[in-house]
C-alpha positions in Angstrom: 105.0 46.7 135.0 103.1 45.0 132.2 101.1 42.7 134.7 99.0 41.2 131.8 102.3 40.1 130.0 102.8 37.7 133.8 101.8 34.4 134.7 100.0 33.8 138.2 103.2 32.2 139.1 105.2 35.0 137.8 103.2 37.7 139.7 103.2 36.5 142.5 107.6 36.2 142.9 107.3 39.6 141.2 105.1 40.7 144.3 106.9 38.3 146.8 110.4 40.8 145.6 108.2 43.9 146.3 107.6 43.2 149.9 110.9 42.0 150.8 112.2 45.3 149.1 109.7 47.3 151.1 111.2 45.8 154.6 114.8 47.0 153.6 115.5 50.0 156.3 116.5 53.3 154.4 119.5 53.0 156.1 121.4 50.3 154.6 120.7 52.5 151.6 122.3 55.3 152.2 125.1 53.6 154.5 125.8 51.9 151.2 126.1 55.2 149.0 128.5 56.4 151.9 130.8 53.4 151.8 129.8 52.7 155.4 128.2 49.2 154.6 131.0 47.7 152.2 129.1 44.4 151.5 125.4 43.8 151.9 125.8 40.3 153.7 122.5 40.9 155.7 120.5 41.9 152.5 121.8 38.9 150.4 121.0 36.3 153.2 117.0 37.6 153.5 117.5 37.4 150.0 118.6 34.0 150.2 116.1 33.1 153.3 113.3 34.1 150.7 114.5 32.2 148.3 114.2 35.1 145.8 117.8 34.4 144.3 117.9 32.5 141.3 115.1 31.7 140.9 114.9 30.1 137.2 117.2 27.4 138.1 116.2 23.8 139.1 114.5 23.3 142.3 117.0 20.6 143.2 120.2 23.0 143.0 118.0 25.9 144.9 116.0 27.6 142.1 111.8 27.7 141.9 112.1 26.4 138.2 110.6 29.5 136.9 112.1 31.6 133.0 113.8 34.8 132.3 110.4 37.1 132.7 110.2 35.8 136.2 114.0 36.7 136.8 113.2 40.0 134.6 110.0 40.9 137.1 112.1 40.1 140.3 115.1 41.7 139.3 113.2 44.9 138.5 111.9 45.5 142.1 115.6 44.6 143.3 116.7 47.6 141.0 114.5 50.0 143.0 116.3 50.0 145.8 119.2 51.0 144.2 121.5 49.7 141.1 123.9 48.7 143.2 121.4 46.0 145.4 120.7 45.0 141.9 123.9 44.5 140.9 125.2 42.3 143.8 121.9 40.3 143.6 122.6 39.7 140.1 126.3 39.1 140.4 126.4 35.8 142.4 122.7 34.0 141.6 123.0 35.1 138.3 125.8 35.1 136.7 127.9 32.7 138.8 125.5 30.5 139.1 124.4 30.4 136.0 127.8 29.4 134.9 128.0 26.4 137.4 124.3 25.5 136.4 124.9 25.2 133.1 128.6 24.0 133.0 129.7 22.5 136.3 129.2 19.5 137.5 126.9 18.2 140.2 129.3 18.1 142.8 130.1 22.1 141.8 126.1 22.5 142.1 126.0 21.4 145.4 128.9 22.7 146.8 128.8 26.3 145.2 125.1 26.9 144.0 122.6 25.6 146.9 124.1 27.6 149.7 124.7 30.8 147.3 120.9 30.8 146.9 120.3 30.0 150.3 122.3 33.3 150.9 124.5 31.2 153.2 127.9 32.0 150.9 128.6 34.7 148.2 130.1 35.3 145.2 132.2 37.2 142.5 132.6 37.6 139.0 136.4 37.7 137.7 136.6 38.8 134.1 137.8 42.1 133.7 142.2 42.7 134.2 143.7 46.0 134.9 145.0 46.0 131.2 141.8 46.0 130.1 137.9 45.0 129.8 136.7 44.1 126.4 139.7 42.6 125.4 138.2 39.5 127.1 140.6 37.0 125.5 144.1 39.1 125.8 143.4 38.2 129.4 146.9 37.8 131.4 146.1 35.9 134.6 147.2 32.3 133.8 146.8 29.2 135.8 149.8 26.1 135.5 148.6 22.9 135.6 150.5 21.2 138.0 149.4 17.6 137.9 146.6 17.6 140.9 146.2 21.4 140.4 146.5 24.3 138.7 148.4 27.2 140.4 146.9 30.4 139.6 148.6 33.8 139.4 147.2 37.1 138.3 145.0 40.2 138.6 141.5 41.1 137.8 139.4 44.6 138.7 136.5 46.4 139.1 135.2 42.8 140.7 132.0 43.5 142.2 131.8 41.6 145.5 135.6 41.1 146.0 134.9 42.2 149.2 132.5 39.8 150.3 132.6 37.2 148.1 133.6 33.7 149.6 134.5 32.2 145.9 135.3 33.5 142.6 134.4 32.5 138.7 137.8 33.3 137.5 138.7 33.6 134.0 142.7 32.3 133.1 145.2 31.7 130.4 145.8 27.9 130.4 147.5 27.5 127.0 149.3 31.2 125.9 150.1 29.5 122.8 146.9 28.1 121.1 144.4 29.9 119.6 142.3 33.2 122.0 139.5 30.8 121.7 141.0 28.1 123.0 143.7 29.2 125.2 140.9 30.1 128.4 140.2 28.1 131.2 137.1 29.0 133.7 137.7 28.3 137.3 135.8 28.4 140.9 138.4 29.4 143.3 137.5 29.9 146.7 138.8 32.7 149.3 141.7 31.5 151.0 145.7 32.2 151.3 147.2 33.9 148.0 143.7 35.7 147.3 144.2 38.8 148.3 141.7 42.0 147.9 144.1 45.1 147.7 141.8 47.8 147.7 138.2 49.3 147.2 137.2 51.7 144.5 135.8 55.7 144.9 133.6 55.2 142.9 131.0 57.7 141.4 128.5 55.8 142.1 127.0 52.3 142.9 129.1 52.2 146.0 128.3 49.4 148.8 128.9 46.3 146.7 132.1 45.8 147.8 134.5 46.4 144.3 137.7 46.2 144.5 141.3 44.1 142.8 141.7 40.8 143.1 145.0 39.6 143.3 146.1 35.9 142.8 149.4 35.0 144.0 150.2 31.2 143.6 147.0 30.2 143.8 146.3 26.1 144.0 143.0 25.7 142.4 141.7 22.0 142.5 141.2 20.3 139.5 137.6 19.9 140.1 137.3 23.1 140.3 137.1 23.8 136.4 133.7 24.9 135.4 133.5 22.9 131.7 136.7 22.1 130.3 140.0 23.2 130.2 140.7 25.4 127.3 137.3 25.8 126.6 136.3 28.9 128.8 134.6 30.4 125.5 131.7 28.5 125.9 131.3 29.3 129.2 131.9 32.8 128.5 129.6 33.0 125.6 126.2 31.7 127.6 127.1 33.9 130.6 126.7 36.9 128.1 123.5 36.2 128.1 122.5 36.8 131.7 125.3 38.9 132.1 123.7 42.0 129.8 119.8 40.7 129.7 120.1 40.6 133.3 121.6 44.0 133.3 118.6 45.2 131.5 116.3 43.9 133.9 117.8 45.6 136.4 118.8 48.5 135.2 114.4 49.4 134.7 114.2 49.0 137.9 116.8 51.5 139.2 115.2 53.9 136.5 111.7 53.7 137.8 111.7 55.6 141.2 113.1 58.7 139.6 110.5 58.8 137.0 107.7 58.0 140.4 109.2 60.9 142.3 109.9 63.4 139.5 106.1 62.5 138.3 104.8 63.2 142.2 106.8 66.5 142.3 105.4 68.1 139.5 102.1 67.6 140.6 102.5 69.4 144.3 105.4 71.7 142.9 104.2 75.2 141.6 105.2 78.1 140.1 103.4 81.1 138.3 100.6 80.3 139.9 99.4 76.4 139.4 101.1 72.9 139.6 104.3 72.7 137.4 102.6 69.0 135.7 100.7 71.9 133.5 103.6 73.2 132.1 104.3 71.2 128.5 108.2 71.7 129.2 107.1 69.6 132.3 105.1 67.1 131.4 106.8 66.4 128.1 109.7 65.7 129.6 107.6 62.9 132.2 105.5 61.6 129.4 109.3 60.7 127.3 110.5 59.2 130.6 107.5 56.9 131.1 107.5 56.2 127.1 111.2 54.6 127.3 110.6 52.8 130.0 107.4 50.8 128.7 110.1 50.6 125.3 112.3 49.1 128.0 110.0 46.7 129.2 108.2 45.8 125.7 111.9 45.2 124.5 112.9 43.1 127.6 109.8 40.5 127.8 110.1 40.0 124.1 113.8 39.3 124.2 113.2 37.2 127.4 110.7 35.4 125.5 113.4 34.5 122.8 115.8 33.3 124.9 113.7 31.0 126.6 112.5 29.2 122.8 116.5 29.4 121.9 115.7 28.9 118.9 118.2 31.6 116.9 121.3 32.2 118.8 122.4 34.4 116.1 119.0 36.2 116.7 119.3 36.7 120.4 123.1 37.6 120.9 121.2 40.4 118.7 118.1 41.1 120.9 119.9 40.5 124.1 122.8 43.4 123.2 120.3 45.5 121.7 118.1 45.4 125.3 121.5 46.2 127.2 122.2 49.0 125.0 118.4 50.5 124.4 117.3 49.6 128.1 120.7 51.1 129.9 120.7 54.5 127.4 116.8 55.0 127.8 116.8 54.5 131.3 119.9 57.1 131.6 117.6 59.4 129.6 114.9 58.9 132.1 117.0 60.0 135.4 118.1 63.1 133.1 114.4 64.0 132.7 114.0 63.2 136.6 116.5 65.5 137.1 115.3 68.6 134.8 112.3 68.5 136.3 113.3 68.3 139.8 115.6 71.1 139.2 117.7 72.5 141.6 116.6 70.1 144.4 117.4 67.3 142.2 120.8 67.8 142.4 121.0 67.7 146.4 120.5 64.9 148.7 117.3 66.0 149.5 115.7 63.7 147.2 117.9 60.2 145.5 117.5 61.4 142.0 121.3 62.5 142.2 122.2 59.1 143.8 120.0 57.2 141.0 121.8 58.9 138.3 125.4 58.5 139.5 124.7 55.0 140.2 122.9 54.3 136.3 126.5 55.9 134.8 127.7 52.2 135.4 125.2 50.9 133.7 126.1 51.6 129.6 129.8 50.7 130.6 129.4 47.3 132.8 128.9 44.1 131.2 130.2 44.6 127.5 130.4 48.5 127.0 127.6 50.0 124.8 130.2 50.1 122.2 130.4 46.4 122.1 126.9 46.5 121.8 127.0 48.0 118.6 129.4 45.9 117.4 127.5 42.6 118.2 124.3 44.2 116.7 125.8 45.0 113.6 127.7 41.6 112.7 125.0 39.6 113.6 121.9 42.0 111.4 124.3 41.9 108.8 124.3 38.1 108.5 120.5 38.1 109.6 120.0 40.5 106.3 122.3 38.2 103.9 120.5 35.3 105.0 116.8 36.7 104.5 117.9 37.9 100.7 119.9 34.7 100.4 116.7 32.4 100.7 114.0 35.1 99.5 111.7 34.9 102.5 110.4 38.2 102.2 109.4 41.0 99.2 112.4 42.8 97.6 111.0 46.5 98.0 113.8 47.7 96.4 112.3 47.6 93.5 109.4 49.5 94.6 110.3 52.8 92.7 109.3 54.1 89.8 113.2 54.3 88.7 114.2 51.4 90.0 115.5 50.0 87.1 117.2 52.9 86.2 120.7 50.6 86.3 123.0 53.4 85.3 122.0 55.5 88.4 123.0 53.0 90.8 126.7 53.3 91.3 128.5 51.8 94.2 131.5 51.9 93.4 
């Protein structure tokens, strides 16, 4: 943690997270990884009780009024426990929320938001349909407008917290014939008769948080229960993007650090040939990468944090924020493989969680916008960046800064 990079006030949530993760029973943990505990209800009210959830939003909807390095800092320590506590942390306070905060109205706000924060209610994210993830906008489940309502029918998967969730942030076709753009409408819809959770997942990892299909059968949804406007889902969509894959990130170091901590503590007792194995350079190579990415991780997470909070360049940070989920998720992958080589052979048993914290990480370069979508955002948007900078001549053309640069005939692109 790069304490000198954190406010007083920042510190000191950061260190208010670390104690309330050090009174969670290693129980719950590994109930969770065994699919005994199916939805952390008890770990999300202390959260709640703490007041630890959200905690960059207002003070009057539930929030401490704090910015994205505080919500980076606390959702860190979350991440050690497991990417999964993470995950279901994140999932309600900040991403649901977020869209009600910065969308709904005030009567949404205090309906949906102050007792999700209090840890009194829970909540799900529904984006993703069985016929596919990225294809946000080819989206299937479509809601009627029926005069006082809209009647909702549909599926969505891979819904973390279907199983506990109270309400759902659900994503539907309004108008099939306008526009993708336009034809989205984002909805709060609250547990009750025609929601129905079919089933939960195997999953390979990240198990506990209650993921499962959501199926939406007839739905009446309440006209105040639109989060914006109708038709005009995008925008809701394209802020939660934000928190959705920054707060990913944040998380995602978190889950990452205990396996470089244990890894680094069993080199230094573990021996072979004669002295600790921490001598060895295939050893402590492998360490010193581990803890390089992860200060890259960080480095690259306050900096973007930082951007998002001046909002200055919204080209600039749909950049930075994909490039953080797609550099912080890949590096911090790396960095339970290292765990993992130089455990060795007891890395791979239950003895010790680095096989638990690198089946759970798998999740983390697909959720949220695969890492391929990553890409795809960086590129577009450093391609514009780079035909705006030559465009307006901020900076020196190197390119002329060859001793054959003007050698016109040898520059052939076509």
């Amino acid at each position: 943690m790069f304490e000198y990079l954190l406010s007083k006030e920042q510190l000191a949530i950061r260190d208010e997270a670390r104690e309330f993760v050090k009174s969670i029973p290693r129980q719950m943990i590994i109930d969770m990884d065994q699919d005994k505990i199916k939805f952390p209800k008890e770990f999300l009210q202390e959260a709640g009780r703490l007041n630890l959830m959200g905690c960059r939003y207002p003070k009057e909807w539930g929030g401490r009024g704090l910015d994205w390095v505080a919500t980076t800092a606390v959702m860190e320590e979350i991440g050690t426990l497991g990417y999964i506590f993470a995950c279901v942390f994140g999932v309600g306070a900040e991403l649901v929320c977020d869209a009600i905060i910065l969308h709904g109205t005030d009567a949404l706000k205090e309906k949906y938001v102050k007792p999700l924060l209090k840890g009194e209610i829970f909540a799900a994210e529904c984006l993703t349909e069985p016929r596919g993830g990225s294809d946000f906008f080819g989206a299937t489940t479509k809601a009627e407008d029926k005069g006082d309502y809209f009647l909702l029918n549909g599926q969505k998967r891979f819904i973390v917290g279907a199983e506990g969730a109270d309400y759902f942030l659900v994503y539907a076709k309004t108008d099939p014939k306008a526009a993708p753009h336009q034809s989205l409408t984002c909805f709060i819809v609250d547990r009750g008769p025609g929601v129905v959770v079919e089933y939960l997942y195997g999953l390979m990892g990240c198990r506990g948080g209650g993921a499962g299909r959501l199926v939406f059968k007839d739905v009446r949804v309440p006209k105040e229960n639109v989060v914006g406007s109708v038709n005009n889902a995008f925008a809701v969509f394209n802020t939660m993007m934000i928190p959705e894959r920054l707060g990913t990130a944040g998380m995602t170091i978190g889950a990452a650090r205990p396996a470089l901590e244990i890894a680094t503590g069993y080199s230094t007792r573990r021996k072979a040939f004669g002295k600790t194995i921490n001598q060895f350079q295939g050893v402590s190579f492998q360490i010193a990468e581990a803890a390089m990415l992860l200060d890259a991780c960080r480095s690259m997470i306050y900096t973007t944090c930082r951007a998002v909070e001046s909002n200055i360049h919204p080209a600039q940070i749909r950049r930075m924020v994909s490039e953080s989920k797609k550099f912080v998720t890949e590096s911090c992958q790396k960095v339970a493989h290292n765990a993992m080589q130089v455990m060795g052979g007891i890395g791979y048993t239950n003895v010790y969680p680095i096989e638990r914290i690198e089946r759970d990480l798998r999740l983390a370069s697909i959720w949220t916008g695969s890492n391929e979508v990553m890409s795809l955002i960086i590129a577009h948007e450093w391609y514009g960046e780079y035909a705006k900078s030559k465009q307006a001549a901020r900076t020196r053309d190197c390119e002329g800064d060859a001793l054959e640069a003007y050698a016109v005939d040898e520059k052939i692109y076509e």
